[in-house]
C-alpha positions in Angstrom: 17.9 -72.3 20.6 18.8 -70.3 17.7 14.9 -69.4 16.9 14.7 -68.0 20.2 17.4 -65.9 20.2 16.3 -64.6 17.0 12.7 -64.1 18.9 14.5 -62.0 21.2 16.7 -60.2 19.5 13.8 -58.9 17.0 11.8 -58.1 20.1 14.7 -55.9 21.8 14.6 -54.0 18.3 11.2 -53.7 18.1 11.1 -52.2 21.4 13.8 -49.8 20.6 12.4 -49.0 17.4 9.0 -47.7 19.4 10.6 -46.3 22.0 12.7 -44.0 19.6 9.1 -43.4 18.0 7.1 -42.4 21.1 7.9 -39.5 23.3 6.1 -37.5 26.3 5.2 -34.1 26.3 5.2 -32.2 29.9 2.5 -29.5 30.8 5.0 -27.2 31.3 7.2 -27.4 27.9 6.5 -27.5 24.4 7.0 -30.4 22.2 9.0 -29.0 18.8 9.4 -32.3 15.8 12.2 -31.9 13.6 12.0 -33.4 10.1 15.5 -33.2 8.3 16.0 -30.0 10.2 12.7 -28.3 9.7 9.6 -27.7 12.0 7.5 -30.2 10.9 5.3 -29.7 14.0 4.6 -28.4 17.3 3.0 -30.1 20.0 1.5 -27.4 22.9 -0.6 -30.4 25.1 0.7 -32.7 27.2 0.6 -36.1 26.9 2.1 -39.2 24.8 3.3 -38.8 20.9 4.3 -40.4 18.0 7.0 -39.2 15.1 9.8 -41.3 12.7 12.5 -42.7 14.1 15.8 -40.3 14.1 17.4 -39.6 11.5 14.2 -38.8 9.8 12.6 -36.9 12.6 13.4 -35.6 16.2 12.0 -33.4 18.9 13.5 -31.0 21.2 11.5 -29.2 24.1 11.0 -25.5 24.7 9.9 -24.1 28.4 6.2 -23.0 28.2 6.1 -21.1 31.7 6.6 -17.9 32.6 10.6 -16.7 32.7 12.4 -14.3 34.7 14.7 -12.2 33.7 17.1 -11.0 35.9 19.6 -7.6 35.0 23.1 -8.7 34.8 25.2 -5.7 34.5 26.1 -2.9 36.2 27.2 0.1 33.7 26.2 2.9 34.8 23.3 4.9 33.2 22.8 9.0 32.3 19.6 10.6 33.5 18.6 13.8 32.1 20.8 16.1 34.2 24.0 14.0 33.6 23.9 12.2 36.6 25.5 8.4 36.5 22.8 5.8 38.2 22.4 2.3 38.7 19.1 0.6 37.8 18.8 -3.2 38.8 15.5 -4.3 37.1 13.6 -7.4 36.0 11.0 -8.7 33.2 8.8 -11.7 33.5 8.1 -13.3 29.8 7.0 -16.8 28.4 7.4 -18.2 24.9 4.2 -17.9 23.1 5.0 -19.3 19.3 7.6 -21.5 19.4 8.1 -22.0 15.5 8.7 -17.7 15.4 11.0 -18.2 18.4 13.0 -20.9 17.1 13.3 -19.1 13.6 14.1 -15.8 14.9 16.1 -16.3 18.3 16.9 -19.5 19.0 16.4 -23.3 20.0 16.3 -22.8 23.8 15.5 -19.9 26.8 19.1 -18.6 27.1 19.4 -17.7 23.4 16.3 -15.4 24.2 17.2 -14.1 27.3 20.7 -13.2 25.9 18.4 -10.7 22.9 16.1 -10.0 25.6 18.5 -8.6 27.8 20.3 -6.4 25.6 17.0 -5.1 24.1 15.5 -4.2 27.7 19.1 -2.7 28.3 18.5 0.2 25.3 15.2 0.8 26.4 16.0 1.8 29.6 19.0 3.8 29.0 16.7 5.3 26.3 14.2 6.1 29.0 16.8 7.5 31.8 17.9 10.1 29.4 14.9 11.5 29.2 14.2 11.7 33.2 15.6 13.2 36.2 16.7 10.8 39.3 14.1 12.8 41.6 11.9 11.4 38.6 13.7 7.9 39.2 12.6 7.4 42.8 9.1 9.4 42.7 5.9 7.9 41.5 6.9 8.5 37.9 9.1 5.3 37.7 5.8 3.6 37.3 5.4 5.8 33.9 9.0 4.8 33.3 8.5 1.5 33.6 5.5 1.4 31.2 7.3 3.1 28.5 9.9 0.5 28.9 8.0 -2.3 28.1 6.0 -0.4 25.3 9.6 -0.2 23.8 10.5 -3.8 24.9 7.2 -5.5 22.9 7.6 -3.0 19.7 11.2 -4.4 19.5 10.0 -8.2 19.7 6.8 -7.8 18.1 8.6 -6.2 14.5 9.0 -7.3 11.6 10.6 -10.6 12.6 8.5 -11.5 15.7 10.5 -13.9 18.5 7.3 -15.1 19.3 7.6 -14.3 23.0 5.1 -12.3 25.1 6.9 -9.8 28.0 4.3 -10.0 30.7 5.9 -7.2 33.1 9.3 -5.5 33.5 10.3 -4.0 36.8 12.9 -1.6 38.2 13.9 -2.8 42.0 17.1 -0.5 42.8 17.9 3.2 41.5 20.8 4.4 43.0 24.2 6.3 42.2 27.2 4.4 40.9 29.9 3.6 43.7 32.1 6.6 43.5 28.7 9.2 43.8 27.7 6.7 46.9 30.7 7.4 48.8 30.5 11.0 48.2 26.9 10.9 49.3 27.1 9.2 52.1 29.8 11.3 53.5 27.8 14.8 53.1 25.2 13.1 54.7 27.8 12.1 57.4 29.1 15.6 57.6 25.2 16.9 57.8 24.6 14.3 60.8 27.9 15.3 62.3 27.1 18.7 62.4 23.6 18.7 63.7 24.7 16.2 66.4 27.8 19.2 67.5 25.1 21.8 67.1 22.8 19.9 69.2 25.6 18.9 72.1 26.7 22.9 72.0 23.4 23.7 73.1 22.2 21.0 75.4 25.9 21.9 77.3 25.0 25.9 76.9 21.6 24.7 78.7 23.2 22.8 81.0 26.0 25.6 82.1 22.6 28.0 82.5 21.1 25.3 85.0 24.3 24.6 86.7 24.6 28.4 87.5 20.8 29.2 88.4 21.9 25.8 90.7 24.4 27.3 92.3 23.0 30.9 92.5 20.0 29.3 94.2 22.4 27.4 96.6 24.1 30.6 97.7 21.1 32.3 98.4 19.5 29.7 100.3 23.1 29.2 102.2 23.2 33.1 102.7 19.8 32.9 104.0 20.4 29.8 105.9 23.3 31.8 107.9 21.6 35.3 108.5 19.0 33.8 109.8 21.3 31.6 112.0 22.9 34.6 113.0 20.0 36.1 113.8 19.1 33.4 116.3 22.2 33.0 117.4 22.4 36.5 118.5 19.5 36.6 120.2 20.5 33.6 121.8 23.7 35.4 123.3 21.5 38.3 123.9 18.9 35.7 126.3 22.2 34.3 128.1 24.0 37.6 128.8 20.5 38.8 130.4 20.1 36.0 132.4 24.0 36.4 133.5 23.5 39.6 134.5 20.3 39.2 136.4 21.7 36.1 138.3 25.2 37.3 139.1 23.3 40.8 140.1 21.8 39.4 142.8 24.8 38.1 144.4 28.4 39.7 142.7 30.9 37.9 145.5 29.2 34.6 144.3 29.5 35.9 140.7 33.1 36.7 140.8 34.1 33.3 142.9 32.0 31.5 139.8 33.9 33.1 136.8 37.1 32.7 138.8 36.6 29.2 139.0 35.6 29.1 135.1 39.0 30.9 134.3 41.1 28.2 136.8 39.5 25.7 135.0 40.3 27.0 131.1 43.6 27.9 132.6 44.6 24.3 134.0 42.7 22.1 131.4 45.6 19.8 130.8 48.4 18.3 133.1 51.3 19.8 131.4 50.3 23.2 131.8 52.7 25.9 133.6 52.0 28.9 134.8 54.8 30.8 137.2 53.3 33.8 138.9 53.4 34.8 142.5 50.0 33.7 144.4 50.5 36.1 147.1 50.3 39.0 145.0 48.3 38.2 142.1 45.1 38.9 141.7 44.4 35.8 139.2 44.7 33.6 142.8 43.0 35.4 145.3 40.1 32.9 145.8 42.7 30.5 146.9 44.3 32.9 149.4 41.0 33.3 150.8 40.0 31.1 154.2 36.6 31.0 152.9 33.8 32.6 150.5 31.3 35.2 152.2 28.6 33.7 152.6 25.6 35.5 150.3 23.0 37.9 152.7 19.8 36.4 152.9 17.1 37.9 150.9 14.5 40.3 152.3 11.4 39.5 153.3 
């Protein structure tokens, strides 16, 4: 019982003892062995390893891809004619020696995106002074941009190299720092305002002119509407009072006992009306005094 025990318990350290002395490298990260605190190799391929067993060596891993770099702050910076802007801008980089990096920067990605930062930082407040912000946002931020990373790789490529590569750096926003903003944005308020009141001042000054040729054009066509309604209207009275006159000529008696009962009839339109004069001698009632209405002579043959 005791042999097997011992069987297993040198097994169990056997196993540890290899599994402390193999290790896996990914495709995507480089393998860095430590002996007694120096680089004693690196491994750039993936795939299984040997070293010593710790305390005598040891491996950390570095990223092999490519990193992004993202801007952080957002202090202002002063282009050539003073002006305060804010640049938000990116850089895509990879680690490309791993001993120089570790030597010179550090033992993982932060420490080199902490150095990075602050180098691509100078280079473009270096680069702003010497531009205009109509140079910022034209086609020259390309050139900008360019001279940046000229700077960028000179600083990491000097006399102690980090061992890095800076594929590309990128601006994505230009634009004036919070307090400019505001004051932009209310000229350009105060602009819109006033071309809006400029443009409702004349659309109403047009629309008073068409509301008055409107209403010129309706009293003309109203004036003219009534003369001529007048006009026929008067030579409709004319017509009647013609044929009045050539029917009553031909018989007046008849002609008088018709507008005498036209007058009795306006006179007495309505029960309640009163009228006190003397039948026998007024003239207004002598149709009713009469027996009878002369019969009209017969016409001539």
């Amino acid at each position: 019982m005791n042999r097997l025990g011992l069987i297993f318990s040198t097994l169990l350290v056997a196993l540890a003892l290899a599994s402390s002395m193999l290790f896996v490298v990914d495709q995507r990260q480089f393998g860095v062995v430590y002996a007694l605190g120096q680089i004693k190799e690196v491994i750039t391929e993936p795939g299984l390893n040997f070293k010593l067993p710790p305390p005598f060596q040891n491996v950390s891993y570095i990223d092999k891809r490519l990193l992004t770099l993202d801007s952080t702050d957002a202090e202002p910076m002063l282009t050539a004619e003073k002006q305060r802007v804010v640049i938000d801008w990116y850089v895509r980089w990879r680690i490309s020696e791993p001993s120089e990096y570790i030597r010179n920067v550090g033992t993982n990605e932060a420490a080199g995106a902490s150095q990075l930062n602050r180098v691509v930082r100078n280079a473009f407040q270096e680069e702003v002074n010497k531009r205009t912000v109509k140079e910022l946002l034209s086609l020259k931020r390309e050139a900008l941009m360019a001279d940046v990373k000229t700077e960028v790789l000179a600083q990491v490529r000097g006399a102690k190299p980090w061992g890095v590569d800076v594929i590309d750096v990128r601006i994505t926003r230009v634009d004036y720092v919070d307090a400019i903003t505001e004051s932009v944005y209310r000229r350009m308020e105060a602009e819109r305002k006033r071309v809006a009141n400029e443009l409702r001042s004349t659309g109403g000054a047009e629309g008073e002119k068409i509301r008055a040729d409107a209403d010129r054009q309706r009293e003309v066509a109203v004036a003219n509407a009534y003369r001529d309604a007048q006009k026929i209207k008067g030579e409709g009275d004319a017509e009647a009072a013609r044929i009045y006159a050539e029917a009553f000529g031909r018989d007046p008696q008849f002609a008088q006992f018709y507008r005498s009962l036209d007058a009795y009839k306006a006179s007495f339109s309505k029960k309640s009306d009163v009228m006190v004069l003397d039948p026998s001698s007024s003239e207004f009632f002598k149709v009713f005094r009469g027996t009878a209405v002369p019969a009209p002579a017969p016409a001539k043959k």
